[in-house]
C-alpha positions in Angstrom: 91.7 54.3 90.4 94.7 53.3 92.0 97.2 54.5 94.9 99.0 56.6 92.4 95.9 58.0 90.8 94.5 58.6 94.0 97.9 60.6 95.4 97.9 62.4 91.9 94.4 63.5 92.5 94.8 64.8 95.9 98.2 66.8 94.7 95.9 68.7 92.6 93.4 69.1 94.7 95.5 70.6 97.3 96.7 73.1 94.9 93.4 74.0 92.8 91.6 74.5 96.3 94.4 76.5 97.3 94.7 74.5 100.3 98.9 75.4 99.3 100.6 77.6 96.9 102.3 75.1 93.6 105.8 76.9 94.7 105.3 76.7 98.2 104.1 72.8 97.6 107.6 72.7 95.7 109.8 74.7 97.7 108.4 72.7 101.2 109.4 69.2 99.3 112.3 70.2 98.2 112.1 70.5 94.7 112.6 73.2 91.7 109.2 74.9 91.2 109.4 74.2 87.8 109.1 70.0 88.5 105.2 71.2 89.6 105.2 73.4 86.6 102.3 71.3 84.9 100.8 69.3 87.2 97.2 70.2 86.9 97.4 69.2 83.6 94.9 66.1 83.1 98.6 64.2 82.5 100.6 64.8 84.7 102.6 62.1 85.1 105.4 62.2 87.8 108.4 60.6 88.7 107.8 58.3 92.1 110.7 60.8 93.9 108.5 63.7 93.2 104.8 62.5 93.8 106.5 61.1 97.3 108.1 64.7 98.3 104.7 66.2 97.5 102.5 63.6 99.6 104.8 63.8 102.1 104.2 67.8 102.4 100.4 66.9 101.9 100.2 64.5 105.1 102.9 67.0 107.2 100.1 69.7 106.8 96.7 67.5 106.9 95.4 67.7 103.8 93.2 64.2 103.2 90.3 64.6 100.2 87.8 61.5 100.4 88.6 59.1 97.7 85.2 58.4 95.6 83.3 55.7 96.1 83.8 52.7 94.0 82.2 52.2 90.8 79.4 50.0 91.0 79.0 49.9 94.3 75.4 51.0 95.7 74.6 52.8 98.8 71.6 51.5 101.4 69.2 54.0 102.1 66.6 53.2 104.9 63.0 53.4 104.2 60.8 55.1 106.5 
């Protein structure tokens, strides 16, 4: 997954956990709330201007999801 994916992801995190209302995440950045319209849609696909107004709102009010771990990789656990 990269950057993009990542920001996507967490846009739609924000709003399906209700961590910030889709008009109040569109009104706070600055856009039309119909620009956010469709953005839990599996592809949503927006413009750079718009996915950068909405992660800017996401960091101004803390929200951070964990990115998953990388495919492939394999966590340690100690034996006892």
């Amino acid at each position: 997954m990269n950057e993009i994916d990542e920001q996507v992801r967490r846009a739609q995190a924000a709003v399906r956990g209700e961590v910030i209302l889709r008009e109040e995440l569109a009104r706070q950045a600055g856009l039309p709330s119909t620009t956010l319209a469709k953005m839990l849609d599996a592809d949503w696909n927006p413009t750079r201007k718009t996915l950068s107004a909405v992660v800017g709102v996401l960091d101004e009010i803390g929200f951070f999801c964990p990115t998953p771990a990388k495919r492939g990789r394999v966590l340690e656990r100690g034996n006892s």
